[in-house]
C-alpha positions as CSV (number, residue, x, y, z in Angstrom):
1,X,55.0,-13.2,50.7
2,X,55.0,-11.2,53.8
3,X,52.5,-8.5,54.7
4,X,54.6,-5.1,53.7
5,X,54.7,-6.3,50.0
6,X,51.1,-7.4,49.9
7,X,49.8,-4.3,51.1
8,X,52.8,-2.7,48.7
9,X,51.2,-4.6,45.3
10,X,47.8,-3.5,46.8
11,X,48.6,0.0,47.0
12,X,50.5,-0.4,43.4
13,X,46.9,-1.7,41.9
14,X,44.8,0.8,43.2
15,X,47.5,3.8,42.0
16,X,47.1,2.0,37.7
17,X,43.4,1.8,38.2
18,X,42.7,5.2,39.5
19,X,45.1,6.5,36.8
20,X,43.5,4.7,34.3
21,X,40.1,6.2,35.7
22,X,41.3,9.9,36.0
23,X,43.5,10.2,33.1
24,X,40.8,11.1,30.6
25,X,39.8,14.3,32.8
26,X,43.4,15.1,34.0
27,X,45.2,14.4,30.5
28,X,46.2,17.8,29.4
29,X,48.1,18.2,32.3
30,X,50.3,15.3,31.3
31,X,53.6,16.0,29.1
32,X,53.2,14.9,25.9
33,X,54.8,15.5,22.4
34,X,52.7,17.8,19.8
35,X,50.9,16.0,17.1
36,X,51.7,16.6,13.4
37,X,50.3,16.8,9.9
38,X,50.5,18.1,6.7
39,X,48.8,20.0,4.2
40,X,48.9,20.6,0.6
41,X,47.1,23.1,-1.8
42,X,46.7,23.8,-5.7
43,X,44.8,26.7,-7.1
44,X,43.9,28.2,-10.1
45,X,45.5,25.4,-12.1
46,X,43.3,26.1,-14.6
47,X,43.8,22.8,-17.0
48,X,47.6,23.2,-17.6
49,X,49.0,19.9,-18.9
50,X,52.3,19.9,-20.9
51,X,52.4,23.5,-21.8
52,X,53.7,23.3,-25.3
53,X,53.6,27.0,-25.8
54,X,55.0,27.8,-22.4
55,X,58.0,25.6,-21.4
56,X,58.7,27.8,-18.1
57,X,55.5,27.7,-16.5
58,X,54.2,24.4,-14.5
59,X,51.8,21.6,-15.8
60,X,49.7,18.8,-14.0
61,X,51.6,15.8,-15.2
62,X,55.3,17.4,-13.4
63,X,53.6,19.1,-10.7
64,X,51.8,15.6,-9.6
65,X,54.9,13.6,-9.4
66,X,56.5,16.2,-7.1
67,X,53.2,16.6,-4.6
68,X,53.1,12.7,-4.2
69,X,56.8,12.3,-3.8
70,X,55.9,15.1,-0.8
71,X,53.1,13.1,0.3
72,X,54.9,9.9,0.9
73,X,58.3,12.0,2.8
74,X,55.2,13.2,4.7
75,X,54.2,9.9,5.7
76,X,51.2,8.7,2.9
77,X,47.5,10.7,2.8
78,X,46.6,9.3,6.6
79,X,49.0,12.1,7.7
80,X,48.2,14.6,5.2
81,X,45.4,16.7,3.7
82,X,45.2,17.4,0.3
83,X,43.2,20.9,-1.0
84,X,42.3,22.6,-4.0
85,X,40.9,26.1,-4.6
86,X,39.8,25.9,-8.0
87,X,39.7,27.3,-11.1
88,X,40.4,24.0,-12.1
89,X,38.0,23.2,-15.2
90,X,39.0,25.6,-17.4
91,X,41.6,27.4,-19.2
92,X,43.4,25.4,-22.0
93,X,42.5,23.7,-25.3
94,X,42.7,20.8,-23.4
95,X,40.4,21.8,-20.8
96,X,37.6,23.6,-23.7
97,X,37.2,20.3,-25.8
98,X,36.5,18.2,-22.6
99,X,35.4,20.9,-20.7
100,X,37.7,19.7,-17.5
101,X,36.6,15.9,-18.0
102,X,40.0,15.1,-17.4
103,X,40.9,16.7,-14.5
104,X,38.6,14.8,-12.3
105,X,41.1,11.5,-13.2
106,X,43.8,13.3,-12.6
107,X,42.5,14.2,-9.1
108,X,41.1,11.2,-8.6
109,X,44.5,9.3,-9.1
110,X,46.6,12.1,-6.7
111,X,43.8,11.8,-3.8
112,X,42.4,14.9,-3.5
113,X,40.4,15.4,-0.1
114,X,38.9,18.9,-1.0
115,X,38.1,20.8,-3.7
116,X,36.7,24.3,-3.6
117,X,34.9,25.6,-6.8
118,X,36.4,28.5,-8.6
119,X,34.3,30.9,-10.5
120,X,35.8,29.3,-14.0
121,X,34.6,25.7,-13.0
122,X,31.2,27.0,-14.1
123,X,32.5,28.3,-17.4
124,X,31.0,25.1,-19.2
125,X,27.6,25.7,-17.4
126,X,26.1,24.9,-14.5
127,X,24.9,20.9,-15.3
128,X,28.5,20.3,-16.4
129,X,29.8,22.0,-13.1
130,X,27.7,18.8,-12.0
131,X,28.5,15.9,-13.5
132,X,32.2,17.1,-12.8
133,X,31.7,17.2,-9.0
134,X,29.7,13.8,-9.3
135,X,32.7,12.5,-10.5
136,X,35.3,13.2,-7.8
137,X,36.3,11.5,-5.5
138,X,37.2,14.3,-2.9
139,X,34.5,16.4,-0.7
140,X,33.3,19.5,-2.3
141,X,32.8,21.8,0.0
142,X,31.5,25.5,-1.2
143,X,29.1,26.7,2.1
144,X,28.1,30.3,0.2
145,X,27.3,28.5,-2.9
146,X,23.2,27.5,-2.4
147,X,21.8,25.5,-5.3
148,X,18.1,25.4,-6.5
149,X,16.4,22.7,-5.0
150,X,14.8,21.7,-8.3
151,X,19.1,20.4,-9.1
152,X,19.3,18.7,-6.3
153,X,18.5,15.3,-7.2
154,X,20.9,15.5,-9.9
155,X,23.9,15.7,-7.3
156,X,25.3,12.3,-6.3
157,X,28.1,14.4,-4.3
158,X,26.6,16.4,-2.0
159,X,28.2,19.9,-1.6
160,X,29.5,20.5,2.0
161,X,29.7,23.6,4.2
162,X,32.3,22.7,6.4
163,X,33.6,18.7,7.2
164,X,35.3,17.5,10.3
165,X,38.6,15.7,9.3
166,X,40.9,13.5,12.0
167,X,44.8,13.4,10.8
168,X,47.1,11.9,13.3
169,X,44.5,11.8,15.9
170,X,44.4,15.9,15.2
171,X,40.0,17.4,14.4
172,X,40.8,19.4,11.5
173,X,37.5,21.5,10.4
174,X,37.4,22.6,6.6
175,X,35.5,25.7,5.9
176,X,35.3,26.0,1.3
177,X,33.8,28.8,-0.1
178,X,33.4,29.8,-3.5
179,X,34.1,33.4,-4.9
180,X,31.3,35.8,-3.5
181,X,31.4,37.3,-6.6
182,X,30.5,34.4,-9.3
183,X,27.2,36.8,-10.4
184,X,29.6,39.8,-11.4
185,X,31.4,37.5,-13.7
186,X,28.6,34.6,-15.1
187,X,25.6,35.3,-16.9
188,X,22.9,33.6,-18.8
189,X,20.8,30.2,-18.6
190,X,23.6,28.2,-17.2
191,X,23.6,30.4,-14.6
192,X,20.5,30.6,-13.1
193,X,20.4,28.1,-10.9
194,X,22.8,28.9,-8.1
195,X,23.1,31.6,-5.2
196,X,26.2,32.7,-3.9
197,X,26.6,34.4,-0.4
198,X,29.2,36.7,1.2
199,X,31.4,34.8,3.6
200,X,31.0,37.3,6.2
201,X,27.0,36.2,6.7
202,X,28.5,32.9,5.8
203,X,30.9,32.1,8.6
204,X,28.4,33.9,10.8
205,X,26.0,31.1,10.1
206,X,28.3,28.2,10.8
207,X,30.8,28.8,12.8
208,X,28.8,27.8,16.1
209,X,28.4,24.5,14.5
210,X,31.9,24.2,14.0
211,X,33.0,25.6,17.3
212,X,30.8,22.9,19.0
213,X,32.9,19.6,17.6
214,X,35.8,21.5,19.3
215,X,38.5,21.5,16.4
216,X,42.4,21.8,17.1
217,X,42.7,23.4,13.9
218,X,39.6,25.5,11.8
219,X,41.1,26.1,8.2
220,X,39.0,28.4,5.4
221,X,39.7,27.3,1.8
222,X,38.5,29.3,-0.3
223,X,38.6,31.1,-4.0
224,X,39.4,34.5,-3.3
225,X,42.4,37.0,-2.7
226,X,43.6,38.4,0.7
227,X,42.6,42.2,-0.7
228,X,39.1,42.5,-2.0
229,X,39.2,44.8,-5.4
230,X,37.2,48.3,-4.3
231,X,35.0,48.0,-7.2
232,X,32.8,45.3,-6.3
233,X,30.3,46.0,-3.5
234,X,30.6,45.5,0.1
235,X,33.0,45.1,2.6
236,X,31.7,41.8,4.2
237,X,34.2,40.1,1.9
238,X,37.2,41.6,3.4
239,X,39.4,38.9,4.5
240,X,41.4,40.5,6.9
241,X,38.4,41.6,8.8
242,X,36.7,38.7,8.8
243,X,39.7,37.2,10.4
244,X,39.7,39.5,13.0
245,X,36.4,38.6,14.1
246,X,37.3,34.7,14.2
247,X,40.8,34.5,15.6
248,X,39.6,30.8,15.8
249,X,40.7,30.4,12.1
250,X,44.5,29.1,12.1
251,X,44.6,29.0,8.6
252,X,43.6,30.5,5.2
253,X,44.1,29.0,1.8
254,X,43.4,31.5,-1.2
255,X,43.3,31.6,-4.6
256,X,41.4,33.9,-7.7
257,X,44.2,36.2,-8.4
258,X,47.0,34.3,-9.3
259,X,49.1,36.4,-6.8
260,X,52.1,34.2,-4.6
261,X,52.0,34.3,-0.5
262,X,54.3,32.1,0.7
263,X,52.8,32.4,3.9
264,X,51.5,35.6,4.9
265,X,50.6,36.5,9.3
266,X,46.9,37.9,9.6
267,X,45.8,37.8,13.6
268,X,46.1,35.6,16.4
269,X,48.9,34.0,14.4
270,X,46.7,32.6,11.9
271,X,48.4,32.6,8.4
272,X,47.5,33.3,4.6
273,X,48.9,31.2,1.9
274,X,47.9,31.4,-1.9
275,X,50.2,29.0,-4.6
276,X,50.0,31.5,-8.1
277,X,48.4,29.7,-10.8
278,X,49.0,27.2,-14.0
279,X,50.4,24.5,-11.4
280,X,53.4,26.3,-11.0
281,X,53.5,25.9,-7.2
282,X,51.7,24.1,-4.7
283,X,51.9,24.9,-1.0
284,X,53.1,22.7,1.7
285,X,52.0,23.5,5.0
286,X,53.9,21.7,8.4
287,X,51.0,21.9,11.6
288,X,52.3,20.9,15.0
289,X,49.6,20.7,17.6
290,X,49.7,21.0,21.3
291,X,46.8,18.4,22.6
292,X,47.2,20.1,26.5
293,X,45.9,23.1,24.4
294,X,48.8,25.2,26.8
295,X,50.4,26.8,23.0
296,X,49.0,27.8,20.1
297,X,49.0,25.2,16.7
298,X,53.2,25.8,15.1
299,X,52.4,26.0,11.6
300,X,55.5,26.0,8.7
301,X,54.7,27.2,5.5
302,X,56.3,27.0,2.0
303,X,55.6,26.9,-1.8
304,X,57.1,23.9,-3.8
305,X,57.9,25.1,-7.0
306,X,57.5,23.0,-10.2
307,X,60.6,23.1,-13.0
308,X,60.8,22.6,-16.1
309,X,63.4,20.0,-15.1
310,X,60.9,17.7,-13.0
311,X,59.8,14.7,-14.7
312,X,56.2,13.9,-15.4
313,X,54.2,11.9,-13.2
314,X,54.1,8.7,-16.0
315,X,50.3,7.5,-14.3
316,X,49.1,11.0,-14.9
317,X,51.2,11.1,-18.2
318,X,48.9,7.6,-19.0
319,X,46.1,9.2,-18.2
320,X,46.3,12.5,-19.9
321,X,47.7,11.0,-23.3
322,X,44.7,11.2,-25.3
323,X,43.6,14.3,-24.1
324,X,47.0,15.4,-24.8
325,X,47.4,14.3,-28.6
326,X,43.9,15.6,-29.7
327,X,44.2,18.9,-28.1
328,X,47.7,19.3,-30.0
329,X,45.8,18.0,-33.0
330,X,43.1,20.7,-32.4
331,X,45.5,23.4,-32.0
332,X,47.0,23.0,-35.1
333,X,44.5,23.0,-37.0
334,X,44.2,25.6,-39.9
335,X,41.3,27.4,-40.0
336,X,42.0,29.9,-42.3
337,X,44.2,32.9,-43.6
338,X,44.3,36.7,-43.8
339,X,45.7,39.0,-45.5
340,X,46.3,41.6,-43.3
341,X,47.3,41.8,-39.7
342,X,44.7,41.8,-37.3
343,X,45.9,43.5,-33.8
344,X,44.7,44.9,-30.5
345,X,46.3,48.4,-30.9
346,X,44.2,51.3,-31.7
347,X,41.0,52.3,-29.4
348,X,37.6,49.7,-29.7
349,X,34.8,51.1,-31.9
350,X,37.2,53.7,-33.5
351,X,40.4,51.8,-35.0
352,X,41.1,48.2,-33.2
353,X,41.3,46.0,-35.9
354,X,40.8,43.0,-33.2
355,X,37.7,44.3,-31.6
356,X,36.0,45.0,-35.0
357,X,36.8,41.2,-35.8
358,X,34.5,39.6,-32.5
359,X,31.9,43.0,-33.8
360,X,32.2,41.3,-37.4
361,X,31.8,37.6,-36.3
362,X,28.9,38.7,-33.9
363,X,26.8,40.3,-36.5
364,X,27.0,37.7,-38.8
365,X,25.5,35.3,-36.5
366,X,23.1,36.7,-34.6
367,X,20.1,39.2,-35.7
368,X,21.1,42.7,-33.9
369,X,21.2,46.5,-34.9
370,X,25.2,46.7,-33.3
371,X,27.5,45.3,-31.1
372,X,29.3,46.5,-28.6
373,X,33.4,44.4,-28.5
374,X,36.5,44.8,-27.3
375,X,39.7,42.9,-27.0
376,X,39.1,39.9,-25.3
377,X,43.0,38.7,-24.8
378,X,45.3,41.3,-25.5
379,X,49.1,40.7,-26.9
380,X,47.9,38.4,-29.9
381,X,47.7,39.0,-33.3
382,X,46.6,36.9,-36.4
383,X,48.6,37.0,-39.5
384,X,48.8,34.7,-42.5
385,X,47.2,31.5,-41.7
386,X,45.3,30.9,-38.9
387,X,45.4,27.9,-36.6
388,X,42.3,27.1,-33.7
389,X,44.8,27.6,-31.3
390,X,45.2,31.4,-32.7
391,X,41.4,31.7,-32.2
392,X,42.0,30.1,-28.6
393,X,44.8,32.7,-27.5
394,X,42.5,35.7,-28.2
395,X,39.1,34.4,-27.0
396,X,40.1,31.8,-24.0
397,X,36.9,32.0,-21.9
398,X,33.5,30.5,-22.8
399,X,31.6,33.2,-22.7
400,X,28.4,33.4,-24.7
401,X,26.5,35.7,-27.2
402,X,24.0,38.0,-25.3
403,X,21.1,40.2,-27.0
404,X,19.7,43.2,-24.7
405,X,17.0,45.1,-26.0
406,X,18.1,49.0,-25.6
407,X,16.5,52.5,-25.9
408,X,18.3,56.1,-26.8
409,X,18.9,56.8,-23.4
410,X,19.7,52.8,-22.0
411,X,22.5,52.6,-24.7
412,X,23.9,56.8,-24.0
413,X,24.0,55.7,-20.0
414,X,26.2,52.5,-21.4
415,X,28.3,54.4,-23.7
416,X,28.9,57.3,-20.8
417,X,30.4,54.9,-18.8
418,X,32.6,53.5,-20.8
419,X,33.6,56.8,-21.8
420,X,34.1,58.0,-18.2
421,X,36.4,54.7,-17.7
422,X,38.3,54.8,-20.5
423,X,41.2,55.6,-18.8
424,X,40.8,53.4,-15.8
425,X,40.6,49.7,-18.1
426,X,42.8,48.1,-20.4
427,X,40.4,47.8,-23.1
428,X,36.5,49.5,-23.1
429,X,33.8,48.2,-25.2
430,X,33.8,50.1,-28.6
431,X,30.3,50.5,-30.5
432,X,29.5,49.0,-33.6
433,X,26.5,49.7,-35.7
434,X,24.9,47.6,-38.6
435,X,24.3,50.3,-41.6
436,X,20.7,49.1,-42.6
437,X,21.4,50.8,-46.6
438,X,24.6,49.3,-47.2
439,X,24.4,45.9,-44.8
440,X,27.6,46.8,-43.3
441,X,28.9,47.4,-40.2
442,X,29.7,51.1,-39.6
443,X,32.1,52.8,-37.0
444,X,31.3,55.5,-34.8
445,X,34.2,57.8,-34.9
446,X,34.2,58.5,-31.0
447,X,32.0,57.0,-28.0
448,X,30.4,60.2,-27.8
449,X,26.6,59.5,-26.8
450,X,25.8,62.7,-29.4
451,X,26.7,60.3,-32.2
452,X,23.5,58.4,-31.7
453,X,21.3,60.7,-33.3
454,X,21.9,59.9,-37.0
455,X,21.2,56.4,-36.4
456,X,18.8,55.7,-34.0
457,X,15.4,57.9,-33.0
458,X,15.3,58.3,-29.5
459,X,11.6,57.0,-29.2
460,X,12.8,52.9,-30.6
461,X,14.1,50.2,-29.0
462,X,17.4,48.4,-30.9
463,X,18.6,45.0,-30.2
464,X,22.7,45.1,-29.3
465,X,24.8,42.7,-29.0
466,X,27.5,41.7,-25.9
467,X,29.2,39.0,-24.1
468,X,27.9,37.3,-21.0
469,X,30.7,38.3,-19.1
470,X,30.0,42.4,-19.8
471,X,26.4,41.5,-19.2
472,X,27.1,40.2,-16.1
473,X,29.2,43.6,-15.3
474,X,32.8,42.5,-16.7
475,X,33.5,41.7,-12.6
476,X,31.7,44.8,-11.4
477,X,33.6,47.2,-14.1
478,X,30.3,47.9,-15.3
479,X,27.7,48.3,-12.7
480,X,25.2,50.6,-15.5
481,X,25.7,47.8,-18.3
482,X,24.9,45.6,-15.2
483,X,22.1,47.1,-13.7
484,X,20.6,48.4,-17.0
485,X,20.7,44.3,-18.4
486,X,18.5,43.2,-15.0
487,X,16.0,45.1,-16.4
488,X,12.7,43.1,-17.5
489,X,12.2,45.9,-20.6
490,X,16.2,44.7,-21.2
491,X,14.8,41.6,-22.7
492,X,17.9,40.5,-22.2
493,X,18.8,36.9,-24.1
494,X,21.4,35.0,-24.0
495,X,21.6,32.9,-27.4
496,X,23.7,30.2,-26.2
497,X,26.7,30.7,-29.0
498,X,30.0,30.7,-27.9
499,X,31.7,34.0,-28.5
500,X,34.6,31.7,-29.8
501,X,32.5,29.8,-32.1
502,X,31.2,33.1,-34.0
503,X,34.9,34.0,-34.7
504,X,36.0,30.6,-35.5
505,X,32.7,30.6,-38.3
506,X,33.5,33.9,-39.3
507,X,37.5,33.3,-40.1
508,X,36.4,29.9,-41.8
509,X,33.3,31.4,-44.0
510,X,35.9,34.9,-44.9
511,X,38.5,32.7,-45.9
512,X,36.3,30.4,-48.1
513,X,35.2,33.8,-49.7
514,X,39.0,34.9,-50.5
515,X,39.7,31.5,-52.4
């Protein structure tokens, strides 16, 4: 070999080595194609299964067998994150009698990486909120959600602020966050036990942290709209705004309001996306990143919708049988009859047949001088017989029975503001009294405060009746009730009976009577 090629292989060597040696440093510079991955979210699913008494709207079963079709066109779950939102728990007969035991299976099976608590995944208390998230699989992540440490030990799935994910060799950070607003909406001894920040303070707190690992793509999951409703306090739960002051957030999954965004631009050309509810949709989400760092992340959005053409998923469908056949079982069942129609029309207090049931069923139970109801679910009606799933339709939630101890002037400054909203609401709380001479409930004939006098003297306190949910302010509706319930004179007491159960007892017991 003659000298030219020696010193031609030598110069040849020394070229690989030092561009194995400067690469690292120099490696942006160098062409190279954009990485890409894929992301999926539900929301607000709220237990749908098979949807016998709604054949347009999606279900888990149909909805599952298109998302992991999507998955494996996608490339399998190395190449893809998979997110939920929440509201996930709670919503359908199936849901109530297994309070969202199911779900975590059906989770479990499709892979879930993330889930994000929704305010109605506490419906069924705050130790069943636990053993659910014990039982998944995927990280929960909820960084504004601070639990007592006394709970704890009980968690065997610790609840994340923020995790660092790699897909395709891409750092994806996940910020979850629950509603800021769980306290406006949750009251009572289940739900004492947790603190819930804004996410303004919230992201203030992290995002250093998060900046640090040096993420291609920082993504917010979390249960909450894009508009913030004007009546609940604050503006540091604006989501535009917030955006504005982390243009470092490429993406932001919603949820809470059921509303559709396809994908929607905020700043920096960061983008919204929010699926509607009861598994109808689910959003698919196409992230192209530039490694050299020279462009910004390409991000393709769209909503896959579910039809009532799909075909169930037949593991989920194995899984979800039993579930299935008791909960049709259950919502069957007949309870018991009446003779006359019971309906939302009219006003609460004065001549709604539907609120004066929940003030009946409430004041049988429970030892109180009145009640104050309203229409829980409006567009139902019970006529003839009357099956649990009746009683389901008009009182869907789990709220509880709560007892507030109430002067002359406490219960006026209530009924004032209902009076001063009755225009604004669908439905406002109407008041019922219990006539001490006849044992009977009695109706005042207008929310007038005057009407007070003639049955109560202003110097005694009366025990009255409500929901959790109005306790807690009926999601900031009613800020007086609200404020007027934290007070230690208040007493207030929550009895631990599902508002449900009282009306359920109460249709059985009046039935029993007519026969």
């Amino acid at each position: 070999m003659n000298k030219k090629i020696k010193n031609l292989l030598l110069l040849c060597c020394i070229a690989v080595i030092a561009m194995a040696f400067y690469y690292p440093a120099f490696r942006k510079y160098f062409k190279q194609p954009p990485f890409k991955f894929y992301i999926f979210q539900t929301s607000d699913t709220h237990g749908y299964l098979n949807n016998v008494e709604d054949e347009c709207s999606g279900d888990w079963l149909r909805l599952g067998n298109i998302l992991k079709k999507e998955i494996d066109k996608a490339g399998g779950h190395d190449n893809c994150l998979l997110i939920d939102c929440g509201d996930t728990f709670q919503g359908t007969i199936e849901a109530s009698e297994e309070k969202g035991k199911f779900i975590v299976s059906i989770m479990n099976n499709l892979e879930y990486d993330i889930f994000v608590p929704g305010n109605h995944d506490f419906d069924f208390g705050f130790n069943n909120f636990l053993d659910r998230i014990n039982g998944l699989n995927a990280d929960v992540i909820a960084a504004n959600l601070i639990l007592e440490p006394t709970h704890l030990p009980k968690l065997t799935h610790k609840i994340l602020p923020w995790k660092l994910y790699i897909k395709n060799n891409i750092k994806i950070a996940v910020i979850g966050m629950t509603s800021p607003y769980l306290k406006y909406w949750l009251w009572g001894k289940e739900h004492e036990k947790y603190n819930v920040f804004s996410i303004s303070k919230t992201l203030q707190k992290i995002m250093p942290g998060i900046l640090e690992t040096n993420p291609d793509i920082i993504i917010l999951a979390f249960h909450h709209g894009l508009y913030n409703s004007k009546r609940f306090p604050g503006k540091d739960n604006f989501l535009k705004s917030i955006i504005k002051k982390y243009p470092q957030i490429n993406i932001v999954f919603g949820g809470h309001t059921h509303q559709i965004y396809p994908g929607e631009s905020l700043y920096n050309s960061s983008v919204y996306v929010q699926p509607g509810a009861h598994a109808e949709y689910f959003s698919k989400l196409e992230v192209e990143v530039d490694k050299t760092g020279k462009t910004l992340p390409l991000i393709k959005t769209e909503l896959i919708p579910i039809l009532p053409t799909d075909s169930p998923n037949k593991q989920l469908a194995d899984i979800a049988s039993e579930t299935i056949r008791k909960s049709n079982l259950k919502r069957r069942e007949i309870v018991g009859k009446t003779n006359t129609v019971i309906d939302d029309k009219g006003i609460p207090g004065i001549n709604n047949r539907m609120s004066e049931l929940f003030a009946n069923a409430v004041l049988r139970l429970v030892k109180a001088d009145a009640v104050m109801a309203t229409v829980i679910k409006a567009g139902y009606e019970l006529n003839g017989v009357i099956t649990y799933g009746d009683i389901f339709n008009i009182c869907p939630y789990e709220d509880t029975i709560a007892i507030l101890s109430l002067n002359y002037v406490e219960l006026r400054k209530i009924l004032e503001e209902q009076d001063a909203h009755k225009d604004k609401y669908r439905k406002n709380l109407g008041l019922y009294i219990v006539d001490s001479k006849s044992n009977k409930n009695r109706l005042l004939p207008s929310l007038d405060s005057h009407n007070l006098l003639p049955f109560f003297n202003e110097k005694d306190r009366i025990n009255v009746a409500f929901s959790s949910y109005d306790v807690a302010g009926a999601g900031s509706r009613y800020p007086v009730l609200r404020k007027i319930a934290q007070r230690a004179n208040a007493q207030a007491f929550d009895t631990q009976i599902l508002l449900r159960d009282a009306v359920l007892k109460y249709i059985q017991d009046s039935s029993l009577k007519e026969k």
